[in-house]
C-alpha positions in Angstrom: 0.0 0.0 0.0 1.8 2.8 -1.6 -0.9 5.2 -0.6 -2.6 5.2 3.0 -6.3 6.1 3.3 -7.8 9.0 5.3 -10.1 11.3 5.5 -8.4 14.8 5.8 -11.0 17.7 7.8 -11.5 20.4 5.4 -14.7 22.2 6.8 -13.8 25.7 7.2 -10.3 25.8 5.7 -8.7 26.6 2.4 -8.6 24.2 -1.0 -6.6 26.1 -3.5 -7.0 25.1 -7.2 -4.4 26.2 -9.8 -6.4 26.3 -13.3 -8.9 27.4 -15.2 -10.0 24.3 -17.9 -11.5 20.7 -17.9 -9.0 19.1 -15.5 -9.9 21.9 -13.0 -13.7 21.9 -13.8 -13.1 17.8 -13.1 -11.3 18.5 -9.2 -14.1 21.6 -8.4 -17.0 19.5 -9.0 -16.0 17.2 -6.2 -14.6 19.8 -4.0 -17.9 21.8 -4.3 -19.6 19.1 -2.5 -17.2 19.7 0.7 -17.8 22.5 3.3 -14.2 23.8 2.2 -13.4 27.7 1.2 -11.9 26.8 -2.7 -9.8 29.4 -4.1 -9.5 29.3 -8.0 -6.4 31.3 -9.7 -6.5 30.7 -13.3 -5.5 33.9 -16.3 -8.6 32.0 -18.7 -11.2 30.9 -16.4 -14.0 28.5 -18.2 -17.4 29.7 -18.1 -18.5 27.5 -15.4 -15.9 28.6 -12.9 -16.8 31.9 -13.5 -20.7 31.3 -12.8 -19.5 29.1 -9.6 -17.6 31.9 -8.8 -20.4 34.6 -9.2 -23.1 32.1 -7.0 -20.1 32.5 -3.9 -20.0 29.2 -4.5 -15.7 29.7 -4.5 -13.6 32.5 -4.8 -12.0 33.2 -8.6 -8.3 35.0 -8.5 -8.0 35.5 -12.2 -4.2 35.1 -12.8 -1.4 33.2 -12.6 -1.0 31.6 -9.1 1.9 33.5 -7.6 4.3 32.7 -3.7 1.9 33.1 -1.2 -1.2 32.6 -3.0 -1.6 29.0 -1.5 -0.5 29.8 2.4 -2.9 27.9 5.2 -4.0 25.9 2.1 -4.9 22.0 3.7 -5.3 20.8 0.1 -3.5 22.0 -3.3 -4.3 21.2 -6.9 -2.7 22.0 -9.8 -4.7 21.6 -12.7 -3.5 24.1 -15.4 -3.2 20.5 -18.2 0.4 22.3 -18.9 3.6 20.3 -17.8 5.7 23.2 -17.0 3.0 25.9 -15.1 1.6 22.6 -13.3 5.3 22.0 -11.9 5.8 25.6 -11.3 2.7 26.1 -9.2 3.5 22.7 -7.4 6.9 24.2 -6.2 5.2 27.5 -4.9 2.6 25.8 -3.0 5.0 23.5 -1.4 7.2 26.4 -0.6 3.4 27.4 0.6 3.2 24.7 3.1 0.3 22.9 1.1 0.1 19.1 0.4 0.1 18.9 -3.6 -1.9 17.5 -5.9 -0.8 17.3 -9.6 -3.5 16.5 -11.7 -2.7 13.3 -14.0 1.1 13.1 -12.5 1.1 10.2 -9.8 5.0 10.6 -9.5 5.4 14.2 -8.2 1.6 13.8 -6.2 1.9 14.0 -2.3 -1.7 12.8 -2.5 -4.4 11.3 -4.5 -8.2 11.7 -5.2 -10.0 9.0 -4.8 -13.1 7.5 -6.5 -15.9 8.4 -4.1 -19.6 7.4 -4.0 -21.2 10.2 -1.9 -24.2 9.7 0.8 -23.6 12.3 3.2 -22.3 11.8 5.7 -21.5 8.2 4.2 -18.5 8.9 2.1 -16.7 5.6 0.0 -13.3 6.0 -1.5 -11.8 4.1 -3.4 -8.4 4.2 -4.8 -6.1 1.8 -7.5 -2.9 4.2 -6.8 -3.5 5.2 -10.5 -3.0 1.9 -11.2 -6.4 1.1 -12.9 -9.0 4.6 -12.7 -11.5 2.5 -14.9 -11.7 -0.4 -12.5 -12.0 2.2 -9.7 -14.7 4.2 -11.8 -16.7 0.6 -12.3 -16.5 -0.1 -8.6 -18.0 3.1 -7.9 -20.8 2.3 -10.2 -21.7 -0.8 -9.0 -21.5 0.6 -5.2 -23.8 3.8 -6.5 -26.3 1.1 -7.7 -26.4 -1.2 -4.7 -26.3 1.9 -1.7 -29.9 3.7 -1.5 -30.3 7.4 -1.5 -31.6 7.2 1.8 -28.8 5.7 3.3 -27.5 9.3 4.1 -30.3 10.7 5.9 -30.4 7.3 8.1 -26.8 8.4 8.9 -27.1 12.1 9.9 -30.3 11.0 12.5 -28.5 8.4 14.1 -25.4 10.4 14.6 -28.2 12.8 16.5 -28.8 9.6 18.6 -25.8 8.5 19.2 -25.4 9.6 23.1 -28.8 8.3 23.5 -27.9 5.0 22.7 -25.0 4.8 24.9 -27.3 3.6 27.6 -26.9 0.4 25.7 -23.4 -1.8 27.0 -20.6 -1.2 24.3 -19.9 -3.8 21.9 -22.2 -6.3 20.8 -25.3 -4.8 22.1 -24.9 -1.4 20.4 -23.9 -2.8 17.3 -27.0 -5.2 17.2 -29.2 -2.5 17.9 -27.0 0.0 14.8 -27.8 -3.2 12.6 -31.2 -3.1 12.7 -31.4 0.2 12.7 -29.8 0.4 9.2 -30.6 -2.0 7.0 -34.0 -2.6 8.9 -35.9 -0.1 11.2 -34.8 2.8 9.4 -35.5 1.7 5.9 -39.0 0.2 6.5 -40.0 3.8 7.8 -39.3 5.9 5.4 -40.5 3.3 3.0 -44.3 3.3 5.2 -44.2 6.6 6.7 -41.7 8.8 5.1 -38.2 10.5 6.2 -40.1 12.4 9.3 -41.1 9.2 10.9 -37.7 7.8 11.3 -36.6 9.4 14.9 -39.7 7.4 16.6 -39.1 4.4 14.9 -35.6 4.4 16.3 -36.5 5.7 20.1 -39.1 2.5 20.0 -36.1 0.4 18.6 -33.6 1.7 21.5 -36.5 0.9 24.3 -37.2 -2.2 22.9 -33.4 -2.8 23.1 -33.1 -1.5 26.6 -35.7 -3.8 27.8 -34.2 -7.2 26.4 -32.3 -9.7 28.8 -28.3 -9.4 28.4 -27.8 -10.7 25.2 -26.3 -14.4 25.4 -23.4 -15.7 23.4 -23.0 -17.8 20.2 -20.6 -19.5 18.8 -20.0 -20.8 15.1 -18.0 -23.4 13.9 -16.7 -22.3 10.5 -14.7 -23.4 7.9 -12.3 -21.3 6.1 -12.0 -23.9 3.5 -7.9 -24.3 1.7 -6.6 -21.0 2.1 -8.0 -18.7 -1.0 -10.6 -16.1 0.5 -12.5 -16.5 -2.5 -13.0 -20.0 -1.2 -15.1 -19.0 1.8 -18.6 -19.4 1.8 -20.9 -16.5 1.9 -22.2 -17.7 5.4 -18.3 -17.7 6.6 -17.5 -14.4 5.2 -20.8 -13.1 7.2 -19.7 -14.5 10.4 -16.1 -13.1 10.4 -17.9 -9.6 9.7 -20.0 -9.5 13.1 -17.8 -12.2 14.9 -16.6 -10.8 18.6 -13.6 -13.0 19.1 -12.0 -15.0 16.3 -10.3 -18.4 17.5 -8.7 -19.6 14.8 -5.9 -22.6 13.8 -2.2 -22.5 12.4 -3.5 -23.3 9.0 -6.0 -20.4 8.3 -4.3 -17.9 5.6 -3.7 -13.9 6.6 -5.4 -13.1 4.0 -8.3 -14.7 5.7 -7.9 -13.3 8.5 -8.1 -9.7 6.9 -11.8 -10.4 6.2 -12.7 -10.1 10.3 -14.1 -7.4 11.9 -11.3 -5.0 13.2 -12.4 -4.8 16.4 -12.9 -8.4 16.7 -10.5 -10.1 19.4 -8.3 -12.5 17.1 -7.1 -15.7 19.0 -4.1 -18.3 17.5 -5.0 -21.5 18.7 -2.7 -23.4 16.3 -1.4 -26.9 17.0 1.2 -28.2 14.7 2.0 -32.4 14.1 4.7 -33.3 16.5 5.3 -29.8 17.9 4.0 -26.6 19.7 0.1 -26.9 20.0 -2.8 -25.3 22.5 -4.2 -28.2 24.1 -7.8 -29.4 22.7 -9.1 -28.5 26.3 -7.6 -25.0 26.8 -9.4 -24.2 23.2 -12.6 -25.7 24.5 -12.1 -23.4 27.2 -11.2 -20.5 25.7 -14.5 -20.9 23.5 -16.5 -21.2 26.6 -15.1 -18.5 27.8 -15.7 -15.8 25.6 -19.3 -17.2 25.0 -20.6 -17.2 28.8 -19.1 -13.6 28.4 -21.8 -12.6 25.7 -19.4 -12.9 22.6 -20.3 -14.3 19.3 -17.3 -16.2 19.0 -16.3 -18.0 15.6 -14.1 -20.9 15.6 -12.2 -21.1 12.4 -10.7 -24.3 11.4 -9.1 -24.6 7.8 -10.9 -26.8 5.6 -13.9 -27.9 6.6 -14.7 -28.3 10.2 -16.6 -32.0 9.9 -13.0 -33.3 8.2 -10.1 -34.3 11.0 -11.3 -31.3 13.1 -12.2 -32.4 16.3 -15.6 -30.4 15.7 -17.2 -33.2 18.2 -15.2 -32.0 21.3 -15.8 -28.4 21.0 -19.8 -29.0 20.1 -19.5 -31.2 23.4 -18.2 -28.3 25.3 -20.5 -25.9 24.4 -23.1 -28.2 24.9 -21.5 -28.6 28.7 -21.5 -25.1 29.0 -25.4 -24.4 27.6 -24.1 -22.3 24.9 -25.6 -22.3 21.1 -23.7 -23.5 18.1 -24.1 -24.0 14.6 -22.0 -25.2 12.1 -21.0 -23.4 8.7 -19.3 -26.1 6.9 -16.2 -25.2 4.3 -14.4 -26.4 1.2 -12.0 -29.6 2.4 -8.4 -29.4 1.8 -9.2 -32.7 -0.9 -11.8 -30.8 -2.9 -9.0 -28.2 -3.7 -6.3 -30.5 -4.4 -7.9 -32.4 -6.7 -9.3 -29.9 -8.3 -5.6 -28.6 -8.7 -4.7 -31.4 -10.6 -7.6 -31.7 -12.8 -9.2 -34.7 -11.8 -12.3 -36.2 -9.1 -12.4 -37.9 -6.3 -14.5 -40.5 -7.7 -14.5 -41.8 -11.2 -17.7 -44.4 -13.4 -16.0 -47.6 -13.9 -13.0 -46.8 -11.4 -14.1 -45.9 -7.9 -17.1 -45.8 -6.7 -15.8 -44.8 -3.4 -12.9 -42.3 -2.2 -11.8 -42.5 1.4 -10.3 -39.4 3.7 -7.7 -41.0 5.7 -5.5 -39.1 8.8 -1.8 -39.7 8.1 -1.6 -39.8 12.1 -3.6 -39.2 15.2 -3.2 -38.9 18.8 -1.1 -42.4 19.0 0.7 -41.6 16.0 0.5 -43.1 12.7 -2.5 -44.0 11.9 -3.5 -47.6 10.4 -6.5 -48.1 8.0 -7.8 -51.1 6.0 -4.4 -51.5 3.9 -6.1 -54.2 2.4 -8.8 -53.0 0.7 -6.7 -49.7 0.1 -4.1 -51.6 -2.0 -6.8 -52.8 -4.8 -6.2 -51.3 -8.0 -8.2 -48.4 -8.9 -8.8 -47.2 -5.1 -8.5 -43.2 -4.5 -7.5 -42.3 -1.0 -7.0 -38.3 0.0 -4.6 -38.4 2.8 -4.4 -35.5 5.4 -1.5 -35.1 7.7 0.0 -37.4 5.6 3.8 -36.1 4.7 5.6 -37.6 8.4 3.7 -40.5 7.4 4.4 -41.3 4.0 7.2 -43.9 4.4 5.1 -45.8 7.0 1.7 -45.5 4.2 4.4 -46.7 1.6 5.5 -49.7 3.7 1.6 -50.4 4.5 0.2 -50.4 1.1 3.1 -52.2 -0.7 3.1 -54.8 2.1 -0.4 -55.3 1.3 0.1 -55.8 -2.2 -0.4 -52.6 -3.5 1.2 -52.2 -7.5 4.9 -50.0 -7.2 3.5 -47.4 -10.4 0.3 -46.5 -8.2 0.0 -43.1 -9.0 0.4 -40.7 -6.1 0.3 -36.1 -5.5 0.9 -34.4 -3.3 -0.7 -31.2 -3.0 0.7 -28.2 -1.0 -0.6 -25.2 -0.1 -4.0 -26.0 -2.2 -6.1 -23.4 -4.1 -3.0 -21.1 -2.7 -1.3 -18.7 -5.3 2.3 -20.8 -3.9 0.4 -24.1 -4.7 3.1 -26.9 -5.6 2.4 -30.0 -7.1 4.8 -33.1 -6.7 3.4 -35.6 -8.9 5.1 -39.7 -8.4 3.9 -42.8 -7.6 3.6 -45.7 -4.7 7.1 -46.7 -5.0 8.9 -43.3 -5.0 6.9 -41.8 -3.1 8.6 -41.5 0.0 12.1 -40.1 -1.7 10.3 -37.6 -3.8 8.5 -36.1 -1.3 11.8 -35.7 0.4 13.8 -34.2 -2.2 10.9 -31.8 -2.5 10.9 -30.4 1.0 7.6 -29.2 1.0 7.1 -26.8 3.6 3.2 -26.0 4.3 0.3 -28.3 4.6 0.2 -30.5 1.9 -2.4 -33.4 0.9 -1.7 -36.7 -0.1 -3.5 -38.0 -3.2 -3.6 -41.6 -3.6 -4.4 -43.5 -7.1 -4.5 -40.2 -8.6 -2.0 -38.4 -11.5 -2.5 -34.6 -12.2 -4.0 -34.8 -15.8 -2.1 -34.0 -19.0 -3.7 -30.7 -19.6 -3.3 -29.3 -15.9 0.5 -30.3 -16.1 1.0 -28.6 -20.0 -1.5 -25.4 -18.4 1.4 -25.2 -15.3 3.9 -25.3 -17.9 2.5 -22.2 -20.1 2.4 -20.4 -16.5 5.9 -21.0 -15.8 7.1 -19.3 -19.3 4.6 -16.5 -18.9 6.1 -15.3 -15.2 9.6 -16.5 -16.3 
């Protein structure tokens, strides 16, 4: 982020604009809409600055901009759409004090003008660095489309009410009550009774708030599927975005993590195979915790929760401790490997069945049906399965498993540092070896990546090369 968003006070102060043509006509248009004095020097005013200037709307200086002219300025643009007057102006309003602005020249900018889809007091910006203005210029279209006209009146009524409500506790209980208010209370009355009936509706909304029993807590049990955040499910991505307290494992991406509320209390409760780990029962605890405490709490397990993720003892705990769950299930780690290599999990005429094995579990590795496994054309996806993959060798070839059994391992799936490591039953072990894979990676047994996903990874390569 080469550019940090804020939102600079201008009410009351000086906005200086340097030019008198389209690109300045562009900037005023936007700054007319703020409670800013604008000051306009420009030798060949347009028209329509000159009409602005004769409604009071700003105040026209028509000449050249000169040292001084932009003193006690918060905000300077240049806007003359000449190279060498824009760069002159720029060096007198710096001289000036003023942050600069130079229309169409990112380089010599101290700041940038965002995109912005106005409902007073509800202001969106959005910004590309001036690395894509059309892409910023269709997101504001599609946000002008989807956020009602009403949207800021609602605002500028509840920031009247906004002491009142503090009779409410802080956190979950005021933004409950802000949430209905919104995109519920508020709306339906101006849609029944009109703009004016608004302020009751929402002093019957805060009494009926006032009134209700401490709110209890929740908890969720979500998955954040492989690791890609446009993996999530629209359920998870709702419950990071009003969670309390985020309790999540080693194996849930940053990225993902971005996507919670910023207030929310965020909570590693990673355990890693073989080394550091919270214990099962101090996360049980912790979830308890936090809930008995009024929280919605989500528990975010990569994957899918229902898959190797001791969903049963937490759900067991809650139910100890009288607290409500529900489950929002996830994309398994197996769904996105396979799909990374191009193939299914199941197959007509080949298997009619796939199995999810554990490489290991609390006693260590885990045995399975080695038997049965070991029949050509099974399909096995195997998590947790690189410590174990000389002991799985040993098993299946033991139990007469064929040597050129195709095996993949899948790290980091659906991850934009996914690596494939494609062998088969007999090599398995020294391959997987020589490829040191670091992150979680899924073992896929009786299955190749197909042709086309291998020649596809291939074109990649020589396009980023």
């Amino acid at each position: 982020m080469k550019h940090f968003p804020v939102f600079v006070a201008v009410e009351g102060r000086r906005i200086v604009v340097s030019g008198g043509g389209e690109a300045a006509v562009a900037k005023l248009r936007l700054l007319l809409k703020t409670e800013a004095h604008l000051s306009v020097f420009a030798a060949a005013p347009c028209p329509l600055i000159r009409q602005w200037a004769d409604a009071g709307k700003l105040t026209l200086h028509p000449r050249a901009l000169e040292p001084g002219d932009a003193m006690c300025a918060v905000l300077f643009y240049a806007a003359n759409e000449d190279e060498a007057e824009d760069a002159r102006v720029a060096a007198l309003a710096h001289g000036d004090g003023a942050r600069v602005n130079i229309v169409d020249n990112l380089a010599d900018s101290q700041f940038i003008t965002p995109a912005i889809v106005d409902r007073d007091p509800v202001t969106v910006a959005i910004g590309t660095e001036g690395a894509a203005p059309v892409l910023a210029r269709a997101i504001k279209r599609d946000l002008e489309e989807r956020l009602p006209a009403t949207l800021g009146p609602l605002a500028w009524i509840g920031k009247a009410f906004r002491s009142v409500v503090e009779a409410l506790p802080m956190g979950r209980a005021r933004r409950d009550f802000w949430s209905e208010y919104y995109f519920k209370t508020g709306p339906q009355a101006i849609e029944e009774e009109g703009l004016d009936a608004v302020p009751s509706a929402l002093e019957a909304l805060l009494n009926t708030h006032l009134s209700a029993s401490e709110k209890e807590g929740f908890v969720e049990l979500v998955g954040a599927g492989p690791g890609d955040p446009d993996l999530l499910t629209l359920k998870a991505r709702k419950a990071l975005d009003v969670a309390d307290v985020v309790i999540h494992d080693r194996l849930v991406t940053p990225e993902i993590l971005e996507l919670a509320r910023r207030e929310a209390l965020v909570i590693d409760a990673g355990k890693e195979g073989f080394g550091k780990a919270m214990a099962q029962d101090d996360i049980n605890a912790l979830i308890v915790e936090h809930a008995h405490a009024g929280a919605h709490v989500v528990r975010l397990k990569a994957g899918d929760p229902t898959v190797f993720g001791r969903l049963d003892e937490e759900i067991e705990a809650c139910d100890a401790a009288n607290i409500t769950w529900r489950i929002i299930p996830g994309i398994t780690a197996a769904s996105a490997a396979v799909a990374g290599i191009g193939q299914s999990l199941t197959k007509r005429q080949r298997n009619a069945s796939v199995r999810l094995l554990t490489g290991h579990d609390m006693k260590g590795f885990a045995d399975h049906d080695w038997r049965t496994l070991a029949r050509s054309g099974e399909v096995a996806a195997i998590y947790m399965g690189k410590r174990s993959a000389r002991f799985i060798q040993g098993r299946l070839m033991m139990h007469g498993a064929q040597p050129d059994t195709p095996v993949t391992f899948v790290e980091n799936a659906s991850r934009p540092d996914q690596r494939i490591v494609a062998t088969t039953l007999s090599q398995m072990a020294n391959d997987l070896s020589v490829a040191a894979l670091t992150g979680p990676a899924l073992t896929l047994y009786g299955l190749a990546p197909r042709a086309a996903m291998v020649a596809l990874k291939d074109i990649q390569k020589k396009e980023f090369a």
